[in-house]
C-alpha distance (Angstrom), angle and dihedral (degrees) to the residues before:
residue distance angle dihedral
X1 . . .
X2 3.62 . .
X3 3.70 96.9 .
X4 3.86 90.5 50.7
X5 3.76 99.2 46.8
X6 4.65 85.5 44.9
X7 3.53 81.6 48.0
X8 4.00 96.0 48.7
X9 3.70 97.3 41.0
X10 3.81 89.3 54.6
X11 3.28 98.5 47.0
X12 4.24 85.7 51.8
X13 3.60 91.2 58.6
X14 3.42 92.5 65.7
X15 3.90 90.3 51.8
X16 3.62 145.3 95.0
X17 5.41 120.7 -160.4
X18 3.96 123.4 -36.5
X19 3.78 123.8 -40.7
X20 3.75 123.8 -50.6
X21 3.29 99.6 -53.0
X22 4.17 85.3 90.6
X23 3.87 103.4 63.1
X24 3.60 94.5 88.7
X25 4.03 107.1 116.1
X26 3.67 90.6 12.7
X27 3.77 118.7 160.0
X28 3.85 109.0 -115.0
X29 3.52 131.0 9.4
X30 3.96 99.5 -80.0
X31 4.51 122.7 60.4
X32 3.68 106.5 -175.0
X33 4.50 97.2 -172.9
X34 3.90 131.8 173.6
X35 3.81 146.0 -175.4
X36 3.76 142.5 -172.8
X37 3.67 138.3 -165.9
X38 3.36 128.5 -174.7
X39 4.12 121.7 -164.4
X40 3.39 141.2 -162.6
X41 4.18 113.3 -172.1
X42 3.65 127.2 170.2
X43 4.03 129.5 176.5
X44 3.98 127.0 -179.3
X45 3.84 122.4 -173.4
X46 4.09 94.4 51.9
X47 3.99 117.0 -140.2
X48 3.38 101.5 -167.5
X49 3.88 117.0 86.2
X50 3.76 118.7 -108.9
X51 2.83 138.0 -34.3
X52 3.65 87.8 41.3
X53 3.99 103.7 100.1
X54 3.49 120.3 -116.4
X55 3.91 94.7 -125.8
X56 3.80 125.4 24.9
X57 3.59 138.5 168.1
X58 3.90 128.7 -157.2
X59 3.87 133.9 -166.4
X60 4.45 109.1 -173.0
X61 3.33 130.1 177.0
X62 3.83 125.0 -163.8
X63 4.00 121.8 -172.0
X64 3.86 117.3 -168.2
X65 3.64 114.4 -160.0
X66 3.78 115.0 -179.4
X67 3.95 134.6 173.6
X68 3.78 128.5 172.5
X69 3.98 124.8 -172.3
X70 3.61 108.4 -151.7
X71 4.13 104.1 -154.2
X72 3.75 103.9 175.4
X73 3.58 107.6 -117.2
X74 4.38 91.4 44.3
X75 3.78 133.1 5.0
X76 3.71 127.4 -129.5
X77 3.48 117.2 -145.7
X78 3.74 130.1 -176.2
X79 4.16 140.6 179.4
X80 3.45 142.4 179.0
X81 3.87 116.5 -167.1
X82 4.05 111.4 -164.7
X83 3.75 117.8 -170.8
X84 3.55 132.4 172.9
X85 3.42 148.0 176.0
X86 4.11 144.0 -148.7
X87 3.47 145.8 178.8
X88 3.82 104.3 24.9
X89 3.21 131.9 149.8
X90 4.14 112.7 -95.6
X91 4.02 87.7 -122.2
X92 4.06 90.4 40.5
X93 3.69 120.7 139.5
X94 3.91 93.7 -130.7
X95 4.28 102.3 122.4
X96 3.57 129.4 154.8
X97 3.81 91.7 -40.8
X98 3.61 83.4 67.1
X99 3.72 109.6 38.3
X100 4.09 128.2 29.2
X101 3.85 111.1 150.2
X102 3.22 124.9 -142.9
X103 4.30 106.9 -26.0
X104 3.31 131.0 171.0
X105 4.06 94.4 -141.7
X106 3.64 89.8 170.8
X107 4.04 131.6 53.8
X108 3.80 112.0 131.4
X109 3.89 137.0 123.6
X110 3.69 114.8 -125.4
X111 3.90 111.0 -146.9
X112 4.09 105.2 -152.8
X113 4.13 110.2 -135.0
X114 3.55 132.4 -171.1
X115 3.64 123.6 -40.9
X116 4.27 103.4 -12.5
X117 3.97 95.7 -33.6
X118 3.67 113.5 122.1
X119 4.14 135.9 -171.6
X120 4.08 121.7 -136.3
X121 2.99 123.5 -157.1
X122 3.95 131.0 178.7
X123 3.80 124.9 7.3
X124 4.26 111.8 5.4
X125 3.77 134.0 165.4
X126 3.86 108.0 -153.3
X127 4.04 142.5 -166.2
X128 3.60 115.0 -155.8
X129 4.22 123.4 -175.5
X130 3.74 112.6 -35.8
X131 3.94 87.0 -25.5
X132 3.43 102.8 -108.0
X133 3.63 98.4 129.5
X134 4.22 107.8 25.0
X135 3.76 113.9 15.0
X136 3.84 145.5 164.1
X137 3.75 100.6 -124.4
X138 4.03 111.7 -125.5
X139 3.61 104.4 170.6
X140 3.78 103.4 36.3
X141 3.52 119.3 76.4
X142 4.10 98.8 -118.8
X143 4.03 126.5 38.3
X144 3.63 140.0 -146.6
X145 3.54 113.6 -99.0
X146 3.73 128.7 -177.5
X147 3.90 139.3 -168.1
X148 3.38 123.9 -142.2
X149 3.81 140.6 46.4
X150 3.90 133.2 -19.9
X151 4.31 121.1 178.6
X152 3.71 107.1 -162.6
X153 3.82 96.6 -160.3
X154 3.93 104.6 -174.2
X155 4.03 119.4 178.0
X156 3.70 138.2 -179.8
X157 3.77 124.4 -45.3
X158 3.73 91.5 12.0
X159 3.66 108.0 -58.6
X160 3.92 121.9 142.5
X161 3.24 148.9 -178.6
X162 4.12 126.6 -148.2
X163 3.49 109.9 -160.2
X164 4.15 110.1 -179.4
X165 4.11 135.8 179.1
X166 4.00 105.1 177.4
X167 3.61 141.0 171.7
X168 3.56 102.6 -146.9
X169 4.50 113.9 -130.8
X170 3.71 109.5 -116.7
X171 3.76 102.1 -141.8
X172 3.73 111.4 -121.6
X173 3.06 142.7 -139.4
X174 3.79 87.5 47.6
X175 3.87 100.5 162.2
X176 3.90 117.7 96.4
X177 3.71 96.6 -111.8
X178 3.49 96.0 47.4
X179 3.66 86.7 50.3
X180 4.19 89.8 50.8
X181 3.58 88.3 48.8
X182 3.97 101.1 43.9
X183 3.39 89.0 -131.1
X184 3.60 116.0 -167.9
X185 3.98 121.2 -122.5
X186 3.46 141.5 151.4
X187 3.87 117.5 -101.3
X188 4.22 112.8 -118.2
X189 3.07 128.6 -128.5
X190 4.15 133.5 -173.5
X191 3.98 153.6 154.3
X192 4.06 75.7 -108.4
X193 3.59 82.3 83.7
X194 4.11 123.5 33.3
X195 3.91 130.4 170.7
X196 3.63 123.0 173.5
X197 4.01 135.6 158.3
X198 3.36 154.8 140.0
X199 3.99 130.3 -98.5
X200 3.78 128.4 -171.3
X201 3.75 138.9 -160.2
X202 3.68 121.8 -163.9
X203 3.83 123.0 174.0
X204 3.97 126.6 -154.5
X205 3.92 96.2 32.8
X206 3.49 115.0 148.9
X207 3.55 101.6 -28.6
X208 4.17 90.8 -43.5
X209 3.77 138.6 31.8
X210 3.97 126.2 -62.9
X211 3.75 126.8 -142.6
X212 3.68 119.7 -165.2
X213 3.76 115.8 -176.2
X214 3.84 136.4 179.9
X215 3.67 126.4 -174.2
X216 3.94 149.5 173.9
X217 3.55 129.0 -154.2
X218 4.38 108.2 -173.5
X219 3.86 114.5 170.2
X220 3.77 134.1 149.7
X221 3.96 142.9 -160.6
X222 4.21 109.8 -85.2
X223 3.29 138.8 178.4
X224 3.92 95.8 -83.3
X225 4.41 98.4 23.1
X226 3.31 129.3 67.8
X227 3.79 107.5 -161.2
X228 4.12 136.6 167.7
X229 3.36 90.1 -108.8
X230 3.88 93.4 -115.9
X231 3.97 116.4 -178.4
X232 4.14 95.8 173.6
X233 3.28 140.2 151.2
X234 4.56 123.6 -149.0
X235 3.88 116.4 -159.1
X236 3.27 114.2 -179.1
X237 4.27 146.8 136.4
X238 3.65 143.2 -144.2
X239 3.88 130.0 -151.8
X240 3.54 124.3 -169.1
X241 4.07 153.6 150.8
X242 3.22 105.9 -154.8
X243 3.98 119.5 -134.0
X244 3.73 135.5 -74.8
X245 4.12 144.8 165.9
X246 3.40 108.4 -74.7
X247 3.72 102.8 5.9
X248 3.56 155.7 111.7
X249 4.04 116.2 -117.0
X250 3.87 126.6 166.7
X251 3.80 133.9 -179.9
X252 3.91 127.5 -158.9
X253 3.98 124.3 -169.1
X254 3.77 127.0 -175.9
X255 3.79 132.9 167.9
X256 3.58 136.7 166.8
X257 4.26 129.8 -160.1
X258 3.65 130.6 -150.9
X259 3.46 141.0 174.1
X260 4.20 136.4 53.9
X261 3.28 142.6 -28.9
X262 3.76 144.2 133.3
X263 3.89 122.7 -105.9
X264 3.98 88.9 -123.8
X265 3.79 139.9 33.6
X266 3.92 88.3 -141.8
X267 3.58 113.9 122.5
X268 4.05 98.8 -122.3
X269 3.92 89.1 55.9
X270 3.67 101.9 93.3
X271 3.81 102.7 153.4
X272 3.54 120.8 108.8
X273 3.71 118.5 -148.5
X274 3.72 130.5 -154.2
X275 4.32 106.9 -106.7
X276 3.68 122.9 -137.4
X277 3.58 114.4 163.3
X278 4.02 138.8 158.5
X279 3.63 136.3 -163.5
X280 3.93 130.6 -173.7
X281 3.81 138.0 -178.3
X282 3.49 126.7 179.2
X283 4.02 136.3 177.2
X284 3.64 138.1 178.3
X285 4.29 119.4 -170.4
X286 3.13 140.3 170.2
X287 4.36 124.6 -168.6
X288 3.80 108.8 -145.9
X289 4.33 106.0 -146.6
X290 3.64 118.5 -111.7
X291 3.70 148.3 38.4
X292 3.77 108.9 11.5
X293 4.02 92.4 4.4
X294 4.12 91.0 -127.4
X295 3.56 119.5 -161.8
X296 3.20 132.7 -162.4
X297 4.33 127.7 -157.7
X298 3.18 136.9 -176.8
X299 4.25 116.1 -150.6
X300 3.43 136.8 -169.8
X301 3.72 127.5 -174.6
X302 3.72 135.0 -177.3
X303 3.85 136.0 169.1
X304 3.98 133.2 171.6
X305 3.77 124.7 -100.8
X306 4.11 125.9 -165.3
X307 3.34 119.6 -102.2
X308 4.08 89.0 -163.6
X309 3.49 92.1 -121.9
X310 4.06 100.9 161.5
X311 3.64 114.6 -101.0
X312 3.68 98.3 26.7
X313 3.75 139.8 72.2
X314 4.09 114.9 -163.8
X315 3.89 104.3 169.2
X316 3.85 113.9 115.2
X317 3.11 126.1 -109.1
X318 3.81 118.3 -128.1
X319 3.85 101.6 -160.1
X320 3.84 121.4 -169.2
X321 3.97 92.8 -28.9
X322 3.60 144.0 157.9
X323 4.03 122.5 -138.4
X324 3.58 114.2 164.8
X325 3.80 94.4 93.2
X326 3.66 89.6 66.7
X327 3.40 111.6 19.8
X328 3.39 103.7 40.5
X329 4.45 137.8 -116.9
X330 3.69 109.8 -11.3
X331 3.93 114.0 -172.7
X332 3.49 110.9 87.0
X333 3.95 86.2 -5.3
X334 3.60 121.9 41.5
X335 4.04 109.7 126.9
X336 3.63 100.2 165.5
X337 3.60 147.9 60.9
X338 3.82 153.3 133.0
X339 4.18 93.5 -59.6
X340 3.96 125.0 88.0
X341 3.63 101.9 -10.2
X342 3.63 157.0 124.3
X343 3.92 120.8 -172.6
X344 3.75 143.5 153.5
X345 3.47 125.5 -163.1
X346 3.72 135.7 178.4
X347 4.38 115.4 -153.2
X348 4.04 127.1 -171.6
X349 3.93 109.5 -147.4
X350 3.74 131.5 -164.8
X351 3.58 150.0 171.4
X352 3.63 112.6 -154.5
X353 4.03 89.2 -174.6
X354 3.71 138.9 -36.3
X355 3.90 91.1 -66.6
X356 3.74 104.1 51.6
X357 3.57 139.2 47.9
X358 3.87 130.8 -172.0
X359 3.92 137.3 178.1
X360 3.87 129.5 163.1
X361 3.80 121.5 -166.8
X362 3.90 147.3 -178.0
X363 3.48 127.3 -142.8
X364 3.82 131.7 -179.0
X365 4.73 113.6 -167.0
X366 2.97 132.1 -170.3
X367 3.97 140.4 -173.5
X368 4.08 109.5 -95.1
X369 4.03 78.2 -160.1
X370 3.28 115.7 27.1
X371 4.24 92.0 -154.9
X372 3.72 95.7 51.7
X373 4.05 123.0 78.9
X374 3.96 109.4 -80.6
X375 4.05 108.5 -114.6
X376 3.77 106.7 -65.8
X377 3.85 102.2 -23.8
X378 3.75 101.3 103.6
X379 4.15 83.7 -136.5
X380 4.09 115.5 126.6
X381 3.75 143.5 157.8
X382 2.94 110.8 -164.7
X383 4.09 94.6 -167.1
X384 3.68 82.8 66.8
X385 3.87 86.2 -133.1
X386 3.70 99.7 124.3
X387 3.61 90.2 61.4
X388 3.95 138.3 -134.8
X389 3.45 105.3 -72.5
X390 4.16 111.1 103.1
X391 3.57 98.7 172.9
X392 4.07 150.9 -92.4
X393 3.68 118.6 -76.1
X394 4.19 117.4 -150.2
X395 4.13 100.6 -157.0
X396 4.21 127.8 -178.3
X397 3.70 127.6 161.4
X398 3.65 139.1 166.2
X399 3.91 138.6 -150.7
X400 3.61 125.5 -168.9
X401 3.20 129.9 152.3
X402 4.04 124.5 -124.4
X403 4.02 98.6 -161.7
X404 3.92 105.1 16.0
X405 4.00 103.1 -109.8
X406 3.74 92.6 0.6
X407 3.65 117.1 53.4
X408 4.08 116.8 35.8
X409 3.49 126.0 177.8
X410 4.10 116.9 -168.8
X411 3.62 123.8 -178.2
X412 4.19 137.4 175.0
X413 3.77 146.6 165.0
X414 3.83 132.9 -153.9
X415 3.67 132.4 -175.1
X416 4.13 119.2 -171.5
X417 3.47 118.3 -155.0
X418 3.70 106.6 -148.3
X419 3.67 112.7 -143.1
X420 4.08 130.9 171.1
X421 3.91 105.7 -35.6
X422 4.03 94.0 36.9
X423 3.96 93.4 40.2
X424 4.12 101.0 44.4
X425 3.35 104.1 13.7
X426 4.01 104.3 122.8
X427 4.13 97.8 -112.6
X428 3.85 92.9 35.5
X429 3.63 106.8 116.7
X430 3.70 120.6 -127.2
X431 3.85 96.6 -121.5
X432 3.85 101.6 118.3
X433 4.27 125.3 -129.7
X434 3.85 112.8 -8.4
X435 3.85 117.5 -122.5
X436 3.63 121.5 -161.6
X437 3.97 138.9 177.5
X438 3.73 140.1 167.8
X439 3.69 145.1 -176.2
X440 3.86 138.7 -166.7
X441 3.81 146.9 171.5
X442 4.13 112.9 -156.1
X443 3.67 109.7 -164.5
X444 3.79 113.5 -157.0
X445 3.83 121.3 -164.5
């Protein structure tokens, strides 16, 4: 650990903000920039089903290091994410969301069009909409990365167009030990795996911005992946106005899936199953003016589960997404996301100045099948008889930052309260309401 964190703070010195996303308006053609956040997480009262430990602790580090060579004609961009982790338990959940030494998840040249549009080409990480279906992961400790090609089409009066053929990076090492030992190895990629789409944005619909989206995910067992065999297709759209002082704003997401897969990635399941699957997220706000600008939203978030009736598969499918902004930590925590669930929630936001930001929020889940696995908990009865009900999570966290654009500290709490499904369910563990809490520092240079 010493080594790593010598080897990151030298490496900062030499920078200048986070990851290459801040080289736009640079003087002179090269922008060498860096970050590095350093966590401590702990969570007591385990959800997960053995061998998960009941109590764990986690210390991660994660050192950006990004450089981008602007040559006139193209750009060269380039990125090496290292994150690490220490401390956990031998049986701990932490996997290649946690731990991803030294990777260069970007290494493409960017070919500038007409007007603002711009071709990718090579290794990319990638945001698209509110991130609920491709995203560049910010709180987790590892991100998505892709290879292959990305047209950013962008028109007048702030359409655009998205336009993406990827090879997604399988994380790697992916074994526990390798894991433990933060071994370093280089990401794969293949034509084992493909994902490819289209996403739009169009302004001054209804009242707010619309943005359709289409996309195909095709992959297939190989000599060194084991996969479900999923050939499926996600259509979906988001609405929204975004938020503002003393006014109403609202967002609405839908998507459905279709096609094949297999209800296992294990190599004697070899029948494919017809996919339907549906997601939905929707959110209603409202900013009160003054001190502290408070807002309050209402949310409301749904996705399929499978039943396991033969023939078909109905559990969504949560792509390349992101989920901490509205389902709280992930880590060591992390019980929820888009996949076999129902849940409202209701979350107080505010801005006490330019430095700090709060919110606190309650939100209640349930199974949408009661016999599939709930969300991301690994728990399922697959009688049914323990019910639907997982739970009710208690979040709170807090952002403020030490040095404005240098120094950040962000902190946050959660406490599930295991009901039905999490309590009796036949692999939930008997280790009563999970409590979980984490703190960081990011230094940008």
């Amino acid at each position: 650990m010493r080594k790593t964190a010598a080897l990151a703070g030298a490496l900062l010195i030499a920078g200048v903000t986070d990851a290459a996303h801040a080289a736009d308006g640079a003087d002179g053609p090269f922008t060498l920039s860096a970050s590095a956040r350093l966590r401590v997480e702990s969570i007591d009262g385990q959800f997960r089903p053995a061998p998960a430990p009941e109590n764990d602790t986690m210390v991660s580090l994660r050192t950006e290091i990004a450089a981008r060579y602007d040559a006139g004609p193209v750009r060269f961009v380039a990125e090496v994410w290292d994150a690490r982790a220490w401390g956990q338990d031998a049986r701990s959940s932490a996997n290649t969301s946690e731990v991803n030494a030294l990777e260069l998840v970007q290494a493409n040249v960017q070919v500038p069009l007409a007007g603002k549009s711009v071709l990718t080409l090579g290794r990319y990480t990638l945001d698209l909409g509110n991130r609920r279906m491709v995203a560049r992961q910010r709180f987790r400790n590892t991100t998505n990365a892709f290879t292959g090609a990305h047209l950013a089409l962008e028109g007048t009066a702030g359409r655009k167009l998205d336009l993406i053929f990827a090879l997604p990076h399988q994380r790697l090492p992916d074994d526990a030990a390798g894991i433990r030992a933060d071994r370093v190895k280089v990401d794969r990629e293949s034509f084992d795996v493909m994902f490819f789409g289209a996403h739009g944005t169009l302004p001054n619909v209804l009242g707010g911005t619309l943005q359709p989206y289409a996309f195909g995910l095709i992959e297939q067992d190989g000599a060194r992946l084991a996969t479900a065999n999923r050939r499926i297709g996600t259509l979906g759209a988001r609405h929204f106005v975004k938020a503002k002082a003393g006014a109403w704003d609202h967002e609405v997401e839908g998507a459905v899936q279709f096609g094949k897969a297999r209800r296992t990635s294990s190599a004697t399941d070899v029948t494919d199953l017809d996919v339907f699957a549906w997601f939905l997220h929707a959110e209603l706000g409202h900013t009160l003016a003054g001190g502290w600008t408070p807002r309050v939203v209402a949310q409301f978030d749904a996705a399929s589960g499978d039943g396991g009736k033969a023939g078909k598969f109905t559990r969504f499918d949560t792509l390349y997404s992101a989920r901490r902004f509205e389902f709280g930590p992930n880590g060591l925590y992390g019980p929820f996301r888009r996949s076999n669930m129902i849940s409202p929630s209701l979350r107080l936001e505010v801005t006490p100045s330019k430095r700090t930001d709060a919110f606190v929020a309650w939100r209640s889940a349930w199974a949408e099948n009661r016999r599939d696995q709930f969300a991301a908990t690994g728990v399922r009865d697959a009688s049914g008889a323990s019910g639907s009900l997982g739970g009710h999570q208690i979040e709170a966290r807090v952002r403020h930052w030490i040095v404005p654009g240098l120094l950040q500290m962000d902190s946050g709490a959660a406490v599930l309260l295991k009901r039905g499904l999490l309590r009796d369910a036949p692999n939930a563990p008997a280790t009563g309401n999970t409590r979980y809490g984490y703190i960081d520092l990011t230094l940008s240079l």
